[in-house]
C-alpha positions in Angstrom: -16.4 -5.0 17.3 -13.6 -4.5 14.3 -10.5 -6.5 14.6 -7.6 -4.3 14.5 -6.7 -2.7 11.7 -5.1 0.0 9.6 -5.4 2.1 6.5 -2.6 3.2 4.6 -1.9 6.0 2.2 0.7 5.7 -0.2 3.3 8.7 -1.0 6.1 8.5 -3.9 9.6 9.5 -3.4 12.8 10.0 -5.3 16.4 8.9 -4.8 18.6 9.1 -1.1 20.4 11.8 -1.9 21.8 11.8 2.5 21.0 8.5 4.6 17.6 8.4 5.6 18.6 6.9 8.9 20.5 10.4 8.9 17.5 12.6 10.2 17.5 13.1 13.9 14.7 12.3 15.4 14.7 16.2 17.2 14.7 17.1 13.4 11.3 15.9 13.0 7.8 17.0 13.3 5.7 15.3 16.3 2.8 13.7 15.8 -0.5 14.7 17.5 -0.3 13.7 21.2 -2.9 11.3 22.4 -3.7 14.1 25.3 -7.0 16.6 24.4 -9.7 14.2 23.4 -12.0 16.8 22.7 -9.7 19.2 20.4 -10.4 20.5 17.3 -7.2 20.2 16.3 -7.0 16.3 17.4 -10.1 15.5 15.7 -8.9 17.6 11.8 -6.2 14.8 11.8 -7.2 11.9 9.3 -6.0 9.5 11.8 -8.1 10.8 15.0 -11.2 10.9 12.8 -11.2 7.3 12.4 -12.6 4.8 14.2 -10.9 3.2 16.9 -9.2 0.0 15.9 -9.1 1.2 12.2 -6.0 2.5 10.8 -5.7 5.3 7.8 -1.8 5.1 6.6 0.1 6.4 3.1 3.0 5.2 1.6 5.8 7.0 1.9 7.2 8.2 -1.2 11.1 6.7 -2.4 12.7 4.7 -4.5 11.2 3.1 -8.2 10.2 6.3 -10.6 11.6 8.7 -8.4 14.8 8.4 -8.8 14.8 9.8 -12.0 13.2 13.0 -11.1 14.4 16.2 -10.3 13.5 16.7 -6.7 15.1 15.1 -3.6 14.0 12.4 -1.6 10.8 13.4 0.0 11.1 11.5 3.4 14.5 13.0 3.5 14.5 16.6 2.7 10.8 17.8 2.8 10.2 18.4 6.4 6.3 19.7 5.7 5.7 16.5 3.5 7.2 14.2 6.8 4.8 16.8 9.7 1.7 15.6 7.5 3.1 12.1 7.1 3.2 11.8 10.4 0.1 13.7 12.1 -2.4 12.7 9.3 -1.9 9.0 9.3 -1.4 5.8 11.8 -0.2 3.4 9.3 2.4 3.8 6.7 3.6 1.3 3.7 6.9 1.6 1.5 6.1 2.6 -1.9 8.9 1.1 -3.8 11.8 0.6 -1.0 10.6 -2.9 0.1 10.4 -3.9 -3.4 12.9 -6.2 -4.7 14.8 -3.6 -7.1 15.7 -1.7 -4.5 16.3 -3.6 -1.2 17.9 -6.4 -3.3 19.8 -5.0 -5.8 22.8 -7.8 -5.7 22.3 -10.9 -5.1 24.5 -10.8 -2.2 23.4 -7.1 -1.2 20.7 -6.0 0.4 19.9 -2.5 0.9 17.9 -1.8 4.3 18.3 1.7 4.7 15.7 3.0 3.8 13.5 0.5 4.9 14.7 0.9 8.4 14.0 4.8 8.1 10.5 4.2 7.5 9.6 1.7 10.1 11.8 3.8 12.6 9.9 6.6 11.7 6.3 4.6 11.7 7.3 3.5 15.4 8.1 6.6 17.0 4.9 8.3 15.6 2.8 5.3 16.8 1.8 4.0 13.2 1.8 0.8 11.8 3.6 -0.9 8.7 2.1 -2.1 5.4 5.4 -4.3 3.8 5.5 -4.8 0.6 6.0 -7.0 -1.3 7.9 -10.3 -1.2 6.2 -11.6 -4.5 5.8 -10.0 -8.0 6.4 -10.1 -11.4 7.4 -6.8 -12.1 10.7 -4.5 -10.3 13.2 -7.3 -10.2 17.0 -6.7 -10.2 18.5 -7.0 -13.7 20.5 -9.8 -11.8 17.5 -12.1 -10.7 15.7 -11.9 -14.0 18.8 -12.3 -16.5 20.2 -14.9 -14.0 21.2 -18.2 -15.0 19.9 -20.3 -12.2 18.6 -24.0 -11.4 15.0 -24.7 -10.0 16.8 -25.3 -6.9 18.7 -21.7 -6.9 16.3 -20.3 -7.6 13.8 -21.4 -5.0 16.5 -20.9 -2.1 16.8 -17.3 -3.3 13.1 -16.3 -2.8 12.9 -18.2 0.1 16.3 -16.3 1.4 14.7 -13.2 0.3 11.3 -13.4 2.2 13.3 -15.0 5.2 15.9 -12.3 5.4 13.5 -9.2 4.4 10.1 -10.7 6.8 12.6 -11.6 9.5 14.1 -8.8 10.1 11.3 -6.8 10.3 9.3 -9.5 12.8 7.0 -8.0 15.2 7.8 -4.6 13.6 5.5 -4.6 10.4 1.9 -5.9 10.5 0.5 -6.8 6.9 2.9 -8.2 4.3 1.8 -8.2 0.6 3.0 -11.5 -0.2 1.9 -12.4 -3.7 1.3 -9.2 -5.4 -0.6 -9.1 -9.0 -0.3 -12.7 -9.9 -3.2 -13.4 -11.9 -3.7 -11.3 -15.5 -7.3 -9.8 -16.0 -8.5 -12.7 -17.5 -7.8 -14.4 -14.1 -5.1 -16.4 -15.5 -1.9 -17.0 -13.6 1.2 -14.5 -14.8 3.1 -17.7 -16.2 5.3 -15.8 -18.9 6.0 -12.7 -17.0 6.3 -14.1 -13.7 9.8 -15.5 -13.0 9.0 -17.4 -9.7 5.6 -18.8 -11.0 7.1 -19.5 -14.9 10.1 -21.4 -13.5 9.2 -22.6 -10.4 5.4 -23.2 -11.0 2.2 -22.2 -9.0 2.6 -24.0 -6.0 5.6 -21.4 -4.9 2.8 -19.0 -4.0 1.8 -21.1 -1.3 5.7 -21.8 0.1 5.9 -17.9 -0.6 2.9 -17.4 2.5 4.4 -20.4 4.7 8.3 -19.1 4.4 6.9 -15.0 5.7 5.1 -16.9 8.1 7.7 -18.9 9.3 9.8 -15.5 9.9 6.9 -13.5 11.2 4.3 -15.7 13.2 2.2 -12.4 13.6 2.3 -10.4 10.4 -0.9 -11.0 8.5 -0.4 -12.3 5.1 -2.4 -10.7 2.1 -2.7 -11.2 -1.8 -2.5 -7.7 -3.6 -3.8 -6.7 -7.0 -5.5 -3.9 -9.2 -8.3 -4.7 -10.9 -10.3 -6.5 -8.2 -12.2 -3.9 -7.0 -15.1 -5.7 -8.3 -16.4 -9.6 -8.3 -15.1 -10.5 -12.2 -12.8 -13.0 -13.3 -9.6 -11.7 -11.9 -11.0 -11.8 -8.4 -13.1 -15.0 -9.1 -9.5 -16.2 -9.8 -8.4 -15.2 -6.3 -11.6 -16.4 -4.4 -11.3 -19.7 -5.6 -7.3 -19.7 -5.2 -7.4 -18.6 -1.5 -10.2 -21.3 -0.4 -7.7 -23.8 -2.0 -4.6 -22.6 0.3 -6.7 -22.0 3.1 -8.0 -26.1 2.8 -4.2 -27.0 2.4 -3.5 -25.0 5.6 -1.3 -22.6 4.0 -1.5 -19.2 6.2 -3.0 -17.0 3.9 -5.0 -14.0 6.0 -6.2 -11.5 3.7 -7.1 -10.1 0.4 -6.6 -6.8 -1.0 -7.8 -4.1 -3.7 -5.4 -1.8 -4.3 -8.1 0.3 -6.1 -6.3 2.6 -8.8 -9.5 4.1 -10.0 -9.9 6.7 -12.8 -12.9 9.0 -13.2 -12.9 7.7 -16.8 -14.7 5.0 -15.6 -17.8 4.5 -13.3 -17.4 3.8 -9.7 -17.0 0.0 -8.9 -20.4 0.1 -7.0 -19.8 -3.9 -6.0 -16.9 -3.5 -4.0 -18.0 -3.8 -1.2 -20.1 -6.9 -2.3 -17.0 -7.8 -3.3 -15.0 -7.1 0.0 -17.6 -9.2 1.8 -17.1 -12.9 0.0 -13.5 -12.4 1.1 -14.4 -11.2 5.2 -16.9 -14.2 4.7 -13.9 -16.7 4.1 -12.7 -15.7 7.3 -10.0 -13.3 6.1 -9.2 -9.9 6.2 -9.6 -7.0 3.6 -8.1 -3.7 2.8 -7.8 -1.0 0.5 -4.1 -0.5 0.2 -3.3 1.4 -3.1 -6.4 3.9 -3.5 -5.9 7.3 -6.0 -8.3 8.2 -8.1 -6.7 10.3 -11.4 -8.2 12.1 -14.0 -7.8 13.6 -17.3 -6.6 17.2 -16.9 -7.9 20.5 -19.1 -5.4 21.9 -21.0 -4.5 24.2 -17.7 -3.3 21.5 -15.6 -5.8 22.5 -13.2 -8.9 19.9 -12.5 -12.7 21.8 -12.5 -14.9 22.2 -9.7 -17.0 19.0 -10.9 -13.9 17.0 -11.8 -12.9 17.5 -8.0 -16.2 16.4 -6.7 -16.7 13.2 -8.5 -12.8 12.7 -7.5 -14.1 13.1 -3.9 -16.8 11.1 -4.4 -15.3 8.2 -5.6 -12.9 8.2 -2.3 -15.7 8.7 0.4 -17.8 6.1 -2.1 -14.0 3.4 -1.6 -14.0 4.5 2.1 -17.7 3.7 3.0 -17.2 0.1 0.9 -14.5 -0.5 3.5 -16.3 1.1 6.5 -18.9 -1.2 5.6 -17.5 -5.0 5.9 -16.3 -5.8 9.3 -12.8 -6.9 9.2 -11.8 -4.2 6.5 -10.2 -1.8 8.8 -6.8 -0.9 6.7 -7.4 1.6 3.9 -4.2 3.1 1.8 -4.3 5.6 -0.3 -1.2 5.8 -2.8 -0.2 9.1 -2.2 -1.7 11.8 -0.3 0.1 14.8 -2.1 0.2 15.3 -5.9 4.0 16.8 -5.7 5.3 13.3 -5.7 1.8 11.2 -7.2 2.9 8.9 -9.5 0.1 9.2 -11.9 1.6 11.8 -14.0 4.5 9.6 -15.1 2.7 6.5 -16.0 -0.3 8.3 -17.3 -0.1 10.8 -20.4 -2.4 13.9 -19.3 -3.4 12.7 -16.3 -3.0 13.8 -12.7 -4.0 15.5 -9.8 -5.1 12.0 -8.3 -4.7 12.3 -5.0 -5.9 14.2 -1.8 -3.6 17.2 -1.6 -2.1 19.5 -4.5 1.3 20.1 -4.9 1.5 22.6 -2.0 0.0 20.9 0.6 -3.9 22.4 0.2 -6.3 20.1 0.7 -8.9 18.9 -2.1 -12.5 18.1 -1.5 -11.5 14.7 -1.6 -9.6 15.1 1.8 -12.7 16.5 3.4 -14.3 13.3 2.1 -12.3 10.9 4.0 -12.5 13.2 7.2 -16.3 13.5 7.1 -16.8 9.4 6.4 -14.6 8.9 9.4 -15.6 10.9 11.8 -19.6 9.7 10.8 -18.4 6.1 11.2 -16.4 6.9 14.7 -19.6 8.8 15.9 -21.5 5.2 15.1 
């Protein structure tokens, strides 16, 4: 029997142009009901085709990158993009408005607006919440990273920080991304580029997990990173890290591969080899981050056969997770290329995740539907 779980599909957004805590909640669309067990329409809905106990989410598009492009805020003005948001998925994480930039922007500010929006959102259409994340290198306010502080300061304002953001959410959000992309692919900490590890040293990673713990008893803790899709030295580096907290006692409950694949490259055909050393430690697993981007013809528009490798390295990162028992949350970053951020980041690349620009769904969405409906059948 799989614990409970959830997976999670992550959308990008761009700036508040109103207050998200603004929209009515008459102004939204309804998720499916729970009524009709045997409907069609129930059962085309990401979310119903899953398993019970195992949770298919996004991220909801905001903050980071998107403010500097020219549409509105998605979960603000694009009422289609918030129906699908909230009929195709049961879990939901912040892409960028949980992130220290943007919910933390003074050191005496913090900015929960938009926060709140989602997880009010999440609750009335009976999803969960992926937070994150409390611990990273990269996103920081100018005035945490050019700050002139002690050891000291510096420790109370991370541990401020998780307290105030993990508090207030308590018994509200249900994973936390605590430590997010600490080690470099050679599996060696981030000590030059990490400001909490550089000046505080590695043992704040494991105050990081006790502090969100101390503010949310419940939420299960989770180390995040690319790159760990399969067993190499980066996730070496984490296997060995976690069985050394977890013999200290330190509440660490999961690991995660946020799984940024690239049909330039082959499938990681060990993950879920990989996945199972971690559900053997006792922890949990999850896909949190998955999009799969290619290079684009000269037409912008991806080939037949580009669309079906795209799809088969989805259903390929869903089965993986199907597969090991406690690996029951599975994010995609982004279920509509209109606000992917793929094309920003990487020079003629796109079209990375499950939907185009308008909506249509790509062979890659039938993907996921068919691998979870096959797995809820078993």
């Amino acid at each position: 029997m799989r614990s409970v779980r959830f997976v999670t599909v992550a959308l990008a957004a761009s700036a508040l142009a109103l207050p998200l805590a603004a929209i009515p909640a008459s102004a939204e669309p309804q998720a499916e009901p729970q009524a009709a067990p045997h409907s069609n329409a129930k059962f085309d809905r990401l979310r119903w085709a899953a398993p019970e106990g195992f949770y298919v989410g996004t991220a909801v598009a905001g903050g980071g990158h998107h403010l500097e492009q020219d549409y509105p805020d998605p979960f603000t003005y694009d009422r289609e993009y918030r129906r699908i948001l909230a009929n195709q998925f049961s879990s939901v994480s912040p892409e960028n408005q949980m992130k220290w930039e943007f919910i933390h922007p003074e050191q005496d500010q913090y900015n929960f607006e938009a926060a709140d929006a989602i997880v009010d959102f999440a609750e009335r259409h009976r999803q969960v919440v992926r937070g994150h994340t409390l611990l990273w290198h990269s996103q920081n306010p100018e005035w945490l990273e050019q700050g002139d502080f002690t050891d000291e300061e510096l420790r109370a304002i991370l541990r401020d920080h998780i307290t105030t953001v993990v508090g207030r959410y308590a018994g509200r959000i249900q994973q936390w991304d605590v430590a997010n992309e600490i080690f470099n692919e050679q599996g060696q900490l981030r000590t030059q580029d990490n400001i909490w590890i550089r000046e505080l040293g590695p043992g704040i990673v494991a105050d990081a997990f006790r502090w969100a713990h101390q503010a949310d008893p419940e939420a299960l803790l989770f180390f995040n990173d690319y790159g760990v899709e399969s067993d190499n030295a980066k996730s070496d580096a984490y296997y060995a890290l976690t069985q050394d907290l977890m013999a200290q006692g330190v509440p660490v409950h999961g690991f995660s591969v946020q799984a940024h694949l690239s049909t330039r490259y082959g499938f990681p055909g060990d993950l879920e080899q990989n996945l199972r050393r971690f559900d053997e430690l006792g922890l949990e697993t999850a896909v949190t981050e998955l999009d799969v981007r290619m290079d684009l013809p000269e037409s912008g528009v991806p080939t037949d056969a580009q669309l079906r490798q795209q799809a088969d390295y989805y259903q390929r990162a869903l089965d993986a997770c199907l597969a090991v028992e406690d690996c029951n949350s599975f994010t995609i970053w982004g279920f509509t290329d209109k606000y992917s951020w793929v094309p920003v980041f990487f020079e003629g690349q796109g079209s990375a995740t499950i939907m185009t620009e308008d909506f249509d769904r790509k062979p890659a969405f039938f993907a996921l539907q068919s691998a979870l409906r096959e797995a809820r059948n078993d």
